[in-house]
N, C-alpha and C positions, 0 to 999 in steps of 0.2 A: 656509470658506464657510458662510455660511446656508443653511437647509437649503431653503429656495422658489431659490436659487441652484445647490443643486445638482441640483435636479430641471430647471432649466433647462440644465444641462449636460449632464443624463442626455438632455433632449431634443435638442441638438445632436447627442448620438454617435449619437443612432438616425435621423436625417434625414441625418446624414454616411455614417452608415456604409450606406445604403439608396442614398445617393448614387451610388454605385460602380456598383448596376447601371447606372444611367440614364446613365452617364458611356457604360458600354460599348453600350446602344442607341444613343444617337448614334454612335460612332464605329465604329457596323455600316455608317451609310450617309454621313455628314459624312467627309473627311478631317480629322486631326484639329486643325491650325492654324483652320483655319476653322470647326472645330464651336466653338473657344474663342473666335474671336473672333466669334461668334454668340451665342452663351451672354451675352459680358458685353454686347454690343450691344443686345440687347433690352432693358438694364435700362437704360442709358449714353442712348438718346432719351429718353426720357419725364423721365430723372434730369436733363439738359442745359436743358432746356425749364421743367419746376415747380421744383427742389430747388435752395434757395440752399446756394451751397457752403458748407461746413465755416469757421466760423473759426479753423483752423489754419493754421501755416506752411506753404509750399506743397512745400519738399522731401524735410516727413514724409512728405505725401500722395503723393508721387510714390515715395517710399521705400514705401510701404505697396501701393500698386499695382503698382509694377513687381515688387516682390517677392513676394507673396502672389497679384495678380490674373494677372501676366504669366510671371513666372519657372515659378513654382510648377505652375499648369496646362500650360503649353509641355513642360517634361520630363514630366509626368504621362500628358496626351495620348500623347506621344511614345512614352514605355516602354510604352502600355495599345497602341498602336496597332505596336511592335517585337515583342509576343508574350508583355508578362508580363500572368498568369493575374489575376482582378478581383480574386480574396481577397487574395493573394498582394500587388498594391496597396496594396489599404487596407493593408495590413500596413508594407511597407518606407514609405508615404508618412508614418509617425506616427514615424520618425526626426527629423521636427520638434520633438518635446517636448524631448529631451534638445539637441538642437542649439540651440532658444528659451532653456533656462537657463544652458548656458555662454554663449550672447551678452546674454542678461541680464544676468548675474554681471561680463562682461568691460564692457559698456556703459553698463547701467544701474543698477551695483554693486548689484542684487538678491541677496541673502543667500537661502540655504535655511536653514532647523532640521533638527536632526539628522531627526525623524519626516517630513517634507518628503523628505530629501534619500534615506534607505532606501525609501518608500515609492515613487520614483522608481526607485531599484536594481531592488528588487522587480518594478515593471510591466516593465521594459526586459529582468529576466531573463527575463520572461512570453511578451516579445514573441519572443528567442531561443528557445525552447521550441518556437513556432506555427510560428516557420520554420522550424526542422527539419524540423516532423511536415509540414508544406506544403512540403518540396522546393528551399527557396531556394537550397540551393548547387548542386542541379542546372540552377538558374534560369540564362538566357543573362546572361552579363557587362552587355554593354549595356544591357538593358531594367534593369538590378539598379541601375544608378551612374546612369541617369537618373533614377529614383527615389528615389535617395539624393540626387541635387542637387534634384529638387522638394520634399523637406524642409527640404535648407538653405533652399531660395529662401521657405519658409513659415516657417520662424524668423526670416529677415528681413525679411518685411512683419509679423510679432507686433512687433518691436522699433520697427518706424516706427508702430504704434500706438500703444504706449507712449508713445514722444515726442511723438505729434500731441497730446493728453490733451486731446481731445475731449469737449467738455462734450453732442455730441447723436452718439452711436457710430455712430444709424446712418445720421444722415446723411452723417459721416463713408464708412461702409461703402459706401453708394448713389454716391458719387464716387469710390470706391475704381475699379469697376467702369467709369467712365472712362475710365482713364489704359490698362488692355491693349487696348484695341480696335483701334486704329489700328495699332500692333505686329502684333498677330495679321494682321493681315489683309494687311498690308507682308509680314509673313513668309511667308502665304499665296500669295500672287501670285508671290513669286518661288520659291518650295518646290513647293507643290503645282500651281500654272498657272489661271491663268482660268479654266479649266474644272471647278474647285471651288465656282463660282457654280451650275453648272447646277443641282448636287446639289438645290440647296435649291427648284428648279421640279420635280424629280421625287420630292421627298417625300412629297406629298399624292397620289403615284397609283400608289405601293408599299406593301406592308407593312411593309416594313424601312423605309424613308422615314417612314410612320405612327406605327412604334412609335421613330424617331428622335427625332420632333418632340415624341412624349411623355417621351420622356427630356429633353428639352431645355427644356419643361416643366417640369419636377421637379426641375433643378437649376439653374434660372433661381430659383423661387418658393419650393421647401423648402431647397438646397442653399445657396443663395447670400442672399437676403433673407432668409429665417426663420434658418437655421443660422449663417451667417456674421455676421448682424445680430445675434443673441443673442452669441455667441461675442465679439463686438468689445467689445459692452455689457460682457462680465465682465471683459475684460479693462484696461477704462476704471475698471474697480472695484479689480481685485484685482492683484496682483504675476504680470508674464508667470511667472515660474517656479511659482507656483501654478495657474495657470489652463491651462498649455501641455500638462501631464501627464492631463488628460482627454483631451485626442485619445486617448489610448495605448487606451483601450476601443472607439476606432471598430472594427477589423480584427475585434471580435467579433463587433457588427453583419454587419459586411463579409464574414465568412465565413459566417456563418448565412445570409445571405440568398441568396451564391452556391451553396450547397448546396442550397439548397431549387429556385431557378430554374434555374440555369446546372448543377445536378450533379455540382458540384465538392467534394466530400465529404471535409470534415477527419477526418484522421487523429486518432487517443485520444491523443497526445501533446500535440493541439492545442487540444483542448478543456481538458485539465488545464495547457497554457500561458494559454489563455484565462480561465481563474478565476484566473493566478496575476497576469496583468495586471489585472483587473477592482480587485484584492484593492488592489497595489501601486499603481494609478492612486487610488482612492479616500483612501487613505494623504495619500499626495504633495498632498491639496486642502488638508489642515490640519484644525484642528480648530475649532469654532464662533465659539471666542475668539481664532481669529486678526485682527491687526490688517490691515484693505486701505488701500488710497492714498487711495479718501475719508474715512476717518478719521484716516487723519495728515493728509491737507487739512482736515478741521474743526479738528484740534488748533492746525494752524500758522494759521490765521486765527482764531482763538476770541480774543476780549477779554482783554484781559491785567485782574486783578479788579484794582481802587483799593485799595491801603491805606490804612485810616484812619490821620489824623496824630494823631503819638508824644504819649504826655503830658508835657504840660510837667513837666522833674524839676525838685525843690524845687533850694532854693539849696544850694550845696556851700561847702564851706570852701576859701578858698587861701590856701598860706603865705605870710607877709612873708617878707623880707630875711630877717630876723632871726631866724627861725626860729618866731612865732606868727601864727597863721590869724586872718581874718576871714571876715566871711560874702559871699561874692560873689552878688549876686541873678540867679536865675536869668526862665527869661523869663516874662511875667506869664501866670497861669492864664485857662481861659474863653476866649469866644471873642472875637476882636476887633472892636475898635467903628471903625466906617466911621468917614470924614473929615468928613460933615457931620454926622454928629453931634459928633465933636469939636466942630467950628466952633460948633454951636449950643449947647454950653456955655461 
């Protein structure tokens, strides 16, 4: 990655990873079906109305939403709203990265290099470290394997980005947002009951309602347009298996932030897991001179150059019968005289 690229990537893990809390103020006062399909419904009118669609084929973009906008959020919601802990999230949610390159590799024969592929080892040993020091195996079953299917379901909407190969990402993205609405909100009504509508009239005259609608804010606007719009762009640029292994630094965001608000205060194992993912995610981007997909696209559409034609070779000798050469002419030098000029000698 370029280096104005990766500081765009350092800005997504800190908007991602700040994410987490604002996820868990809504889902103080929202049930959590319908906090999601609020979230993407706010963007999904205005995006319906001005934003022409993508011209991609239409069952990336449905691959791209139901798996990244619908999948992915429904287990997430679901395990934040079963009992597992916000750090503790951001953490099992970033099982995405490793899950995005074996289906790269299997789909869209994306290749790692050896430095690529350690420095992936690396963040993932990082990430086993944080869990430890944060409790995960005392974590409840349930809340743990929802979270582990919202990563797959997030390496499956990175691969249907890939495929869309979206020449405007984030319009691409702004439709992405679309396709869960109607889902969530089907799943709402018959899950949670009509009376998950009310929630959103007693918002504006609670505090929890207050600081819901601010979260719902904050991952409408930084979470989902800023973070997911940049994040879509690199990935339109670069190979998912290099681009996937940044998520792996959100849970550092993600646990700082919960310790400082929420008082959930990482353990010394976790912090020195935490540098070791930082270390190994960083690794895993490549190095300056790595080649991205727009440059093998300039390459395969680049002008094939003209060679100039051969010099005429002088005459060669061929044998008679008989075993003595003459001089066979070859073809005449200089360059050739048009037809009317012949004529007009």
């Amino acid at each position: 990655m370029s280096f104005r690229d990766r500081l765009l990537a350092l800005t997504v893990v800190v908007l991602w990873g700040c994410n987490f809390l604002a996820i868990r103020m809504g889902l103080d006062h929202f049930p959590p079906f319908f906090f999601a399909g609020l979230r993407f419904a706010v963007i999904a009118v205005p995006v319906v109305l001005f934003v022409p669609r993508p011209a991609v084929p239409l069952r990336w973009l449905l691959l791209y939403g139901a798996g990244f906008g619908f999948a992915q959020f429904a287990f997430l919601f679901w395990a934040m709203e079963a009992g597992l802990p916000t750090g503790l999230a951001s953490l099992v949610l970033q099982s995405s990265a490793p899950f995005t390159v074996l289906l790269a590799a299997l789909f869209l024969r994306e290749r790692l290099d050896g430095i690529r592929l350690a420095g992936l080892v690396v963040a993932v040993s990082g990430m086993v470290i944080v869990a430890v020091g944060q409790g995960a195996a005392d974590a409840s079953l349930i809340p743990m394997t929802l979270a582990l299917l919202a990563g797959l379901s997030w390496a499956v909407g990175n691969i249907g980005t890939r495929k869309a190969g979206a020449g405007d990402p984030m319009r691409l993205m702004l439709w992405m947002c679309v396709v869960p609405v109607l889902p969530f909100f089907g799943v709402s009504w018959f899950v949670e009951g009509p009376q998950a509508w009310s929630t959103l009239g007693t918002a504006v005259t609670t505090v929890d309602g207050s600081l819901a609608l601010a979260g719902l804010a904050y991952v409408v606007l930084a979470g989902t347009i800023a973070g997911t719009g940049i994040y879509a762009s690199l990935l339109s640029r670069y190979p998912a298996g290099t681009v996937a292994p940044l998520s792996l630094m959100v849970p550092v965001v993600g646990f700082t932030v919960a310790w400082i608000t929420l008082g959930e205060r990482p353990a010394p194992s976790s912090l020195i897991g935490g540098v070791i993912v930082v270390v190994g995610a960083l690794a895993a981007q490549g190095g300056h001179g790595s080649v991205t997909s727009r440059t093998l696209l300039r390459r395969h559409n680049a002008p094939v150059p003209v060679e100039h034609s051969p010099t005429w070779e002088p005459a060669q000798e061929s044998p008679h019968v008989d075993g003595s050469h003459y001089a066979q002419p070859g073809p005449p030098r200089g360059r050739p005289r048009r037809p009317d000029a012949v004529r007009a000698r």
